[in-house]
HTML snippet that shows the backbone in 3Dmol.js (N, CA, C, O; Angstrom):
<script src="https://3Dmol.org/build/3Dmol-min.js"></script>
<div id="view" style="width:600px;height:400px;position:relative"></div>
<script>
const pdb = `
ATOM      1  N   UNK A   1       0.828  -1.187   0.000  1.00  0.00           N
ATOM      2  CA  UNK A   1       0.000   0.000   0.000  1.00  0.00           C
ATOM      3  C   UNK A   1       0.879   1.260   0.000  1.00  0.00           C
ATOM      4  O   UNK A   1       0.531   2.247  -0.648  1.00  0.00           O
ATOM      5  N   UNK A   2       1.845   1.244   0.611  1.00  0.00           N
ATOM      6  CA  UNK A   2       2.955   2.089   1.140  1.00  0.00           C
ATOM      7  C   UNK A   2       3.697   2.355  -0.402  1.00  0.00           C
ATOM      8  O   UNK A   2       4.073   3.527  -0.403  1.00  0.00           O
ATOM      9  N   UNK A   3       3.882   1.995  -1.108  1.00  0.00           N
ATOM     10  CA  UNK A   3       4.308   1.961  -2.561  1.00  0.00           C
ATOM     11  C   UNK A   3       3.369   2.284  -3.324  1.00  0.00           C
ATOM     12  O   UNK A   3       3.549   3.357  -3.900  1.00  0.00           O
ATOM     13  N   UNK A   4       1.928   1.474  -3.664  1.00  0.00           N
ATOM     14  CA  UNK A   4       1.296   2.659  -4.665  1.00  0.00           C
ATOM     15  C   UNK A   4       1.252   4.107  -3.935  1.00  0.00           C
ATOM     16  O   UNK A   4       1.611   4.901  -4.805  1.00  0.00           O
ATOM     17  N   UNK A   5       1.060   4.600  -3.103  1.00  0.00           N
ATOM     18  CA  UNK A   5       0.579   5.296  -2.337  1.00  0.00           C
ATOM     19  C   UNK A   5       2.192   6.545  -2.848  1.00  0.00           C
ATOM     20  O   UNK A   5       2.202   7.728  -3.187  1.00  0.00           O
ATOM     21  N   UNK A   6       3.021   5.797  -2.713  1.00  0.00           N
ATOM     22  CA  UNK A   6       4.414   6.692  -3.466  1.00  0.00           C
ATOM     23  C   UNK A   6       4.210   6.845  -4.496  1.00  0.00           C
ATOM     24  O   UNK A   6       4.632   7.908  -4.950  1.00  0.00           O
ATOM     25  N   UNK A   7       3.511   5.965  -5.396  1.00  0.00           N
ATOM     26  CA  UNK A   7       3.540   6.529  -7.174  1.00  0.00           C
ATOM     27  C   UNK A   7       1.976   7.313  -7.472  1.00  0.00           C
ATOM     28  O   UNK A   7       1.502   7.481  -8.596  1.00  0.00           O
ATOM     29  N   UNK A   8       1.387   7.694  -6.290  1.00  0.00           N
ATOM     30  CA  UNK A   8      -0.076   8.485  -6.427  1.00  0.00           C
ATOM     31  C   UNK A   8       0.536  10.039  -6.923  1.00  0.00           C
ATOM     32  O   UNK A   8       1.453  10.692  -6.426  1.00  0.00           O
ATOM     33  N   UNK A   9      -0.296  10.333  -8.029  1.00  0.00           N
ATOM     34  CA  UNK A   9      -0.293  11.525  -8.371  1.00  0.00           C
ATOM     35  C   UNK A   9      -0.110  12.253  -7.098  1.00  0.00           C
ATOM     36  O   UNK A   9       1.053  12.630  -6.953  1.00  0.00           O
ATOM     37  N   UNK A  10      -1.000  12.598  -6.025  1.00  0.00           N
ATOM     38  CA  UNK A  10      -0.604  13.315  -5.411  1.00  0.00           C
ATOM     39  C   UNK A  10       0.197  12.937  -4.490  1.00  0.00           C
ATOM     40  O   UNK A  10       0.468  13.817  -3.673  1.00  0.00           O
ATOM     41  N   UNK A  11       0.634  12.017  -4.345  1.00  0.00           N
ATOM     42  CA  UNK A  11       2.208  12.101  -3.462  1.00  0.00           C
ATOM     43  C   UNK A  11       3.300  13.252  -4.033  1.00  0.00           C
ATOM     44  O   UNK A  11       3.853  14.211  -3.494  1.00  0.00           O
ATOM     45  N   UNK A  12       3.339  12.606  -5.566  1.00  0.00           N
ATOM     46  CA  UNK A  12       3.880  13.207  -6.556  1.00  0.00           C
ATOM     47  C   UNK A  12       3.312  14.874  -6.692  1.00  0.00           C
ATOM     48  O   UNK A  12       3.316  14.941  -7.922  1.00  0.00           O
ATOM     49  N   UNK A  13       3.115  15.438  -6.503  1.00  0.00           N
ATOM     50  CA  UNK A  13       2.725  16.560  -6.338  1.00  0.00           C
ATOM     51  C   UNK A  13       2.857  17.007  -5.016  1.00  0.00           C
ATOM     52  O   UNK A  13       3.635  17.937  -4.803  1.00  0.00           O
ATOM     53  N   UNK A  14       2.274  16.537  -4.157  1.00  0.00           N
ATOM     54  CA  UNK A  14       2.958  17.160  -2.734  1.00  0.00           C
ATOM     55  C   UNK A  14       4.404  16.970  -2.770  1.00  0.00           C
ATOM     56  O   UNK A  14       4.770  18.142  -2.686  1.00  0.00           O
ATOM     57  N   UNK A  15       5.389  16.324  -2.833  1.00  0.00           N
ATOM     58  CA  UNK A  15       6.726  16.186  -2.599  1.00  0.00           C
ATOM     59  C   UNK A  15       7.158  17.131  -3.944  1.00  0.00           C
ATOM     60  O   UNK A  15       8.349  17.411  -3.810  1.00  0.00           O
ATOM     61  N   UNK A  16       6.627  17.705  -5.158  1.00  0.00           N
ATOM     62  CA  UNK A  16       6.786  19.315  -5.408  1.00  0.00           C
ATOM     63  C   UNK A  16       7.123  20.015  -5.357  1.00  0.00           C
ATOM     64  O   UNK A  16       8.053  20.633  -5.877  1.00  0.00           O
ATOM     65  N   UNK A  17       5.937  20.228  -4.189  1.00  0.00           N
ATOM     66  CA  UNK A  17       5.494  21.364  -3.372  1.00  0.00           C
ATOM     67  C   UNK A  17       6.343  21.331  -2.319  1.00  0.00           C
ATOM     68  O   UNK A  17       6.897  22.407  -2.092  1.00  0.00           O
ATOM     69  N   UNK A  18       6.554  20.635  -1.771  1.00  0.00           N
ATOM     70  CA  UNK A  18       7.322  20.574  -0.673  1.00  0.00           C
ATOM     71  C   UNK A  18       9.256  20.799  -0.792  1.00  0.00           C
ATOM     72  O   UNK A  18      10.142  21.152  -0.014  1.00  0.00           O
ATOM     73  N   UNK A  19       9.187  20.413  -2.049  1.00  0.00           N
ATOM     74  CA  UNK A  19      10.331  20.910  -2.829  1.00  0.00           C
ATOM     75  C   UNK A  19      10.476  22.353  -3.034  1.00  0.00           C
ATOM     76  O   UNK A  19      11.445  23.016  -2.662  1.00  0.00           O
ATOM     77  N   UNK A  20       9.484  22.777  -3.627  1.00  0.00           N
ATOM     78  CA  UNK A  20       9.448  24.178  -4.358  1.00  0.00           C
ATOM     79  C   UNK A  20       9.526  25.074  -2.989  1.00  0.00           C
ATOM     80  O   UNK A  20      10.211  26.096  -2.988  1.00  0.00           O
ATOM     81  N   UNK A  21       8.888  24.709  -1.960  1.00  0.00           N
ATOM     82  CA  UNK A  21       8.954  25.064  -0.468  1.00  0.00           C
ATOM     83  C   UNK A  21      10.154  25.621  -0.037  1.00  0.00           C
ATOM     84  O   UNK A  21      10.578  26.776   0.003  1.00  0.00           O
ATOM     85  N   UNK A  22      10.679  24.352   0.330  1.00  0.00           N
ATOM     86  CA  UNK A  22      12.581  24.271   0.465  1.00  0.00           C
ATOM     87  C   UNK A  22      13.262  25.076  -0.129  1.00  0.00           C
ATOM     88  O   UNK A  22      14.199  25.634   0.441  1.00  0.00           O
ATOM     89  N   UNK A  23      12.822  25.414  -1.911  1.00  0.00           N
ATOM     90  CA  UNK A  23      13.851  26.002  -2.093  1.00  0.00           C
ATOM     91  C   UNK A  23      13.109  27.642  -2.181  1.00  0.00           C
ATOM     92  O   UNK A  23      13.711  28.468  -2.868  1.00  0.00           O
ATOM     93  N   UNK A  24      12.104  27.976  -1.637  1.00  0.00           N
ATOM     94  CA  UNK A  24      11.810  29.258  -1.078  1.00  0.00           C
ATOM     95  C   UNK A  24      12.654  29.485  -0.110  1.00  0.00           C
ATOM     96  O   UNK A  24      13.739  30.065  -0.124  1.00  0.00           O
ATOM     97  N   UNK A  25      12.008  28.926   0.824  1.00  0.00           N
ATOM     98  CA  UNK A  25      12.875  28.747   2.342  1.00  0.00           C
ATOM     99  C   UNK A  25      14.645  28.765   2.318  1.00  0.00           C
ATOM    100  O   UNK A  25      15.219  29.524   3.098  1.00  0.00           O
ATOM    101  N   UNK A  26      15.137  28.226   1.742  1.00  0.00           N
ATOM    102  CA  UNK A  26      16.970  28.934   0.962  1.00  0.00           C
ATOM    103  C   UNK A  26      17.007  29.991   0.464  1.00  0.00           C
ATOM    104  O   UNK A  26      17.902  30.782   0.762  1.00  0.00           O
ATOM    105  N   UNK A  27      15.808  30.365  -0.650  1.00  0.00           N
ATOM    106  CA  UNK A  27      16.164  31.613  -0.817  1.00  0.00           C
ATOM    107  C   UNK A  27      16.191  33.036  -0.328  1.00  0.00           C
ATOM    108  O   UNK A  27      16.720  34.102  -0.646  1.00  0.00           O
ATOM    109  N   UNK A  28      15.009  32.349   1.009  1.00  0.00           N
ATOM    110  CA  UNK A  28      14.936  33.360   1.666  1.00  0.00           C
ATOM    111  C   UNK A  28      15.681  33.715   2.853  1.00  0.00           C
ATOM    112  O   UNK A  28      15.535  34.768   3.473  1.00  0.00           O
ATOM    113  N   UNK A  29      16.580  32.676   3.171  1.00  0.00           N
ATOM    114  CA  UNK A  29      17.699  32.600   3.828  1.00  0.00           C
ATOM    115  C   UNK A  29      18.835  33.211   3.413  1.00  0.00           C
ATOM    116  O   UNK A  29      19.330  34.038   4.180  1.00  0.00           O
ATOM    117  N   UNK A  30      19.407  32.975   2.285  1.00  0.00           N
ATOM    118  CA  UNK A  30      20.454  33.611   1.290  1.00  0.00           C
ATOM    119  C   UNK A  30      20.243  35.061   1.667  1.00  0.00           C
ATOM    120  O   UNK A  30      21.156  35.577   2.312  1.00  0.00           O
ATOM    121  N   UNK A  31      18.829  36.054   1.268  1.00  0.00           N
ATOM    122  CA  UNK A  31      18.535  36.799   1.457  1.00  0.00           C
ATOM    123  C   UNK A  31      18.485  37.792   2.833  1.00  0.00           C
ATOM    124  O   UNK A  31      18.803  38.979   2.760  1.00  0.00           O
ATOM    125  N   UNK A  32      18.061  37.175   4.055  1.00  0.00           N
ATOM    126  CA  UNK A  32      18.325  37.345   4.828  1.00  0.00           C
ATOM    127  C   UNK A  32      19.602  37.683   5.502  1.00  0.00           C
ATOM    128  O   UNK A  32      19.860  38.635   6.239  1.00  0.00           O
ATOM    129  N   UNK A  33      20.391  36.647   5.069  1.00  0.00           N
ATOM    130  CA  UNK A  33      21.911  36.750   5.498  1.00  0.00           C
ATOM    131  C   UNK A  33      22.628  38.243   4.597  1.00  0.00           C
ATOM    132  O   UNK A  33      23.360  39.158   4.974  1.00  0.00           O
ATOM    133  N   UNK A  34      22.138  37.985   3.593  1.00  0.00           N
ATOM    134  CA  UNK A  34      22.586  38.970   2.627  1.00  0.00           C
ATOM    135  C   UNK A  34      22.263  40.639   3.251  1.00  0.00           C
ATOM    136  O   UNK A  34      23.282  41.308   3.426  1.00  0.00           O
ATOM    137  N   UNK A  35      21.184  41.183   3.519  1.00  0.00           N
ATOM    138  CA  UNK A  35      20.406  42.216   4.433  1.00  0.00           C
ATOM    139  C   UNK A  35      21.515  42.387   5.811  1.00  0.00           C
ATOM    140  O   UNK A  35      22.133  43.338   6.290  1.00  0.00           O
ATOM    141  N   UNK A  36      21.373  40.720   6.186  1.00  0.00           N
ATOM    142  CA  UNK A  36      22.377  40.994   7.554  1.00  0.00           C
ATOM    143  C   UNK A  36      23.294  41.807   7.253  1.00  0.00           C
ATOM    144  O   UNK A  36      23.176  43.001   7.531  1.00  0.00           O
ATOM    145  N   UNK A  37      24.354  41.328   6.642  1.00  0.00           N
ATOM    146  CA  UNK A  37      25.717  41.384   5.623  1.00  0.00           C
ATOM    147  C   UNK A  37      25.733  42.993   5.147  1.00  0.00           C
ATOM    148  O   UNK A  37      26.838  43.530   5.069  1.00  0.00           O
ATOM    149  N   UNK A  38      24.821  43.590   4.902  1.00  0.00           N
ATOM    150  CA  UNK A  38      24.822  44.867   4.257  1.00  0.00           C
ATOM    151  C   UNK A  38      24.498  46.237   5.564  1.00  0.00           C
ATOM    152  O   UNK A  38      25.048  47.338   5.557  1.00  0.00           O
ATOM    153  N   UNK A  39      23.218  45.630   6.843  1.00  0.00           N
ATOM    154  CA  UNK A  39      23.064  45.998   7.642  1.00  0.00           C
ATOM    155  C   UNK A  39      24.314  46.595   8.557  1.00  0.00           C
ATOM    156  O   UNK A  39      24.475  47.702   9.071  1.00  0.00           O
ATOM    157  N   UNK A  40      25.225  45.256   8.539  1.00  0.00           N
ATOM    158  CA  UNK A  40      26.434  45.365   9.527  1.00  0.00           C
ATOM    159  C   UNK A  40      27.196  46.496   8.624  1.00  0.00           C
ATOM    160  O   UNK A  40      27.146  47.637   9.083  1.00  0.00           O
ATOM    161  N   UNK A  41      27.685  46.367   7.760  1.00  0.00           N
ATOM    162  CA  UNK A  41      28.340  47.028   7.013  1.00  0.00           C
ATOM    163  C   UNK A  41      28.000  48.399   6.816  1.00  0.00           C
ATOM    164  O   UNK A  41      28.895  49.239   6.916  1.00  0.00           O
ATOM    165  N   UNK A  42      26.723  48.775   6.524  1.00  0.00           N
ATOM    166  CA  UNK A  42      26.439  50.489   6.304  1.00  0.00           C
ATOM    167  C   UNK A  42      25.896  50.963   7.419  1.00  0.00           C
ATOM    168  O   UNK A  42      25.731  52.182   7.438  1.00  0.00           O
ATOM    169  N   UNK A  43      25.511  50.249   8.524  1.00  0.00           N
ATOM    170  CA  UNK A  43      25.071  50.976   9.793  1.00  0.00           C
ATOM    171  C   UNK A  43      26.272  50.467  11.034  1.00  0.00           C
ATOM    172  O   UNK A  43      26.973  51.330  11.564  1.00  0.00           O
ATOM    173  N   UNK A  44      26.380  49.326  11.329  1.00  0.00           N
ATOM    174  CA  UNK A  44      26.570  48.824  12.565  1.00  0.00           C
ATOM    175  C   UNK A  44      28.901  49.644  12.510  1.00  0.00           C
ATOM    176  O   UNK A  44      29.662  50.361  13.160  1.00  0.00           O
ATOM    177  N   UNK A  45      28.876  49.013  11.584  1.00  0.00           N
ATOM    178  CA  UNK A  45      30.757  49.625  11.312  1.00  0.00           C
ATOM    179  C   UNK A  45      30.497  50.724  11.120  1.00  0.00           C
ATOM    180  O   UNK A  45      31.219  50.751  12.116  1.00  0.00           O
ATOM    181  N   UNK A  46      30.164  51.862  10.835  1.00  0.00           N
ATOM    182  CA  UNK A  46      30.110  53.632  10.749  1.00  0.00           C
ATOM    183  C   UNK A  46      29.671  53.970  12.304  1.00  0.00           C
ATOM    184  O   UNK A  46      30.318  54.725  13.029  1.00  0.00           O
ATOM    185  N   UNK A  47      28.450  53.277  12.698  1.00  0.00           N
ATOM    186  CA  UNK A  47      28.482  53.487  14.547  1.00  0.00           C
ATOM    187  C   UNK A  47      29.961  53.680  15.106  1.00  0.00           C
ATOM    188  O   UNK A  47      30.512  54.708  15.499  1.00  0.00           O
ATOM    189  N   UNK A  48      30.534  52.096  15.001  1.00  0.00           N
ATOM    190  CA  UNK A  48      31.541  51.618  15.583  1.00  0.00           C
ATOM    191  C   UNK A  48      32.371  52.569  15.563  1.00  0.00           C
ATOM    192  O   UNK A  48      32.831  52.975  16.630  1.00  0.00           O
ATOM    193  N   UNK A  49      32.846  53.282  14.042  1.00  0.00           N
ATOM    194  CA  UNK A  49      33.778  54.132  13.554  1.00  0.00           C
ATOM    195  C   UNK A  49      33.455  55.244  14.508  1.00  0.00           C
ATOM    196  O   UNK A  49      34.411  55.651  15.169  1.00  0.00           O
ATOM    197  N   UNK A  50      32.143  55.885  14.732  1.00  0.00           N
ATOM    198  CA  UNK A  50      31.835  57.174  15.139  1.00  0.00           C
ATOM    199  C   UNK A  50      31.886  56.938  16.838  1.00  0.00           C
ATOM    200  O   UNK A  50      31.930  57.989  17.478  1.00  0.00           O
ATOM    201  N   UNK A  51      31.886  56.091  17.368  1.00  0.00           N
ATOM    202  CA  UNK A  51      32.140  55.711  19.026  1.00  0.00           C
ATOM    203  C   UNK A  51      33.685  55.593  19.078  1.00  0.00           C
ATOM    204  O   UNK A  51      34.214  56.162  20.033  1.00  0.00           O
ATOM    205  N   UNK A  52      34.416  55.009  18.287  1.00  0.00           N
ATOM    206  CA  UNK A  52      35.935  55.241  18.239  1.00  0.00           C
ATOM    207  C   UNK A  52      36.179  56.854  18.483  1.00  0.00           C
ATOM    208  O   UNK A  52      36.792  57.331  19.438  1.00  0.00           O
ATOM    209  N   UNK A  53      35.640  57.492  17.541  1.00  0.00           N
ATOM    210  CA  UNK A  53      36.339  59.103  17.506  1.00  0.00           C
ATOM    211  C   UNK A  53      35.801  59.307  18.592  1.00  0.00           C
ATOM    212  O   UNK A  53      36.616  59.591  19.470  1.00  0.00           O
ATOM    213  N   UNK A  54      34.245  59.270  19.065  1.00  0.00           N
ATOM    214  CA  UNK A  54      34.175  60.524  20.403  1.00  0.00           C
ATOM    215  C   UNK A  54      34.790  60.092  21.524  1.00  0.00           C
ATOM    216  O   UNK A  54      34.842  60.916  22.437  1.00  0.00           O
ATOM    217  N   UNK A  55      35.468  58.595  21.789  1.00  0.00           N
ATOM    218  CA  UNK A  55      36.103  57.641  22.856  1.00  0.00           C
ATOM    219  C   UNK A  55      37.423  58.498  22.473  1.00  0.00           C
ATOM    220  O   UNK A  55      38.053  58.696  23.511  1.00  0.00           O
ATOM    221  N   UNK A  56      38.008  59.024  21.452  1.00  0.00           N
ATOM    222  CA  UNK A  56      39.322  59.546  21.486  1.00  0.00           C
ATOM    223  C   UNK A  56      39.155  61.013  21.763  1.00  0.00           C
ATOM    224  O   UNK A  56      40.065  61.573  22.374  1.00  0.00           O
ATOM    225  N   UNK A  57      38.200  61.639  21.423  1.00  0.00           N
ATOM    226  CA  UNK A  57      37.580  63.180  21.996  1.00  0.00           C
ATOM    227  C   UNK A  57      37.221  63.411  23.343  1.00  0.00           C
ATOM    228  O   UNK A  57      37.070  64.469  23.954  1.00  0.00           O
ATOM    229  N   UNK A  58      37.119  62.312  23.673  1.00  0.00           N
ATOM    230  CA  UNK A  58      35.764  62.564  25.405  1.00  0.00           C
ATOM    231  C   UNK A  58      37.924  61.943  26.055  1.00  0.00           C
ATOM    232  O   UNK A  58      38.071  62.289  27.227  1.00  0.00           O
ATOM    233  N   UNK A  59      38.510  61.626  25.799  1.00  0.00           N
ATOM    234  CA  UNK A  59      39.788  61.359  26.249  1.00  0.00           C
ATOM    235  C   UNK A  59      40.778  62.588  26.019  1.00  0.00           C
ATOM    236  O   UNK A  59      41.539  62.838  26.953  1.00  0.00           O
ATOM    237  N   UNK A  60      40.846  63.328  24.951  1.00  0.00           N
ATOM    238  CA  UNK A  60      41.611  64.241  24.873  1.00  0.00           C
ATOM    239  C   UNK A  60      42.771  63.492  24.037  1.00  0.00           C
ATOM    240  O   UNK A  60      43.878  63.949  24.321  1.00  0.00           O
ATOM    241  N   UNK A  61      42.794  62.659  23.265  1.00  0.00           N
ATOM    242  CA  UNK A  61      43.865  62.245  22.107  1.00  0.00           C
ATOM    243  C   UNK A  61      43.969  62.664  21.273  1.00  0.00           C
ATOM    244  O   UNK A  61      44.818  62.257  20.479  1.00  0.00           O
TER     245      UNK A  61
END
`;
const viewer = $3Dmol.createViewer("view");
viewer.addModel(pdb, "pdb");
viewer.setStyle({}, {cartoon: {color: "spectrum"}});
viewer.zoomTo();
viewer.render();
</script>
């Protein structure tokens, strides 16, 4: 039963879908990381940069 039940059209169609799923779910990961990646870079390092200088100003260097 367990075997036709694998060659049923809709097995075959859910496992797809469930495919096509997955590779949403990567792409939207890729993406994510990517946002991270750009986040750190144009906000979080220019902070960093700008707490360096007033840490050498509020010191007198």
């Amino acid at each position: 039963m367990g075997e036709l039940a694998s060659e049923s059209q809709g097995s075959k169609d859910l496992g797809d879908v469930l495919f096509q799923m997955a590779e949403v779910h990567r792409q939207i990961q890729v993406q994510l990381e990517e946002m991270l990646k750009s986040f750190h870079n144009e906000l979080l390092t220019e902070l960093e940069k700008k707490v360096e200088l007033q840490k050498l100003v509020l010191l007198g260097k």
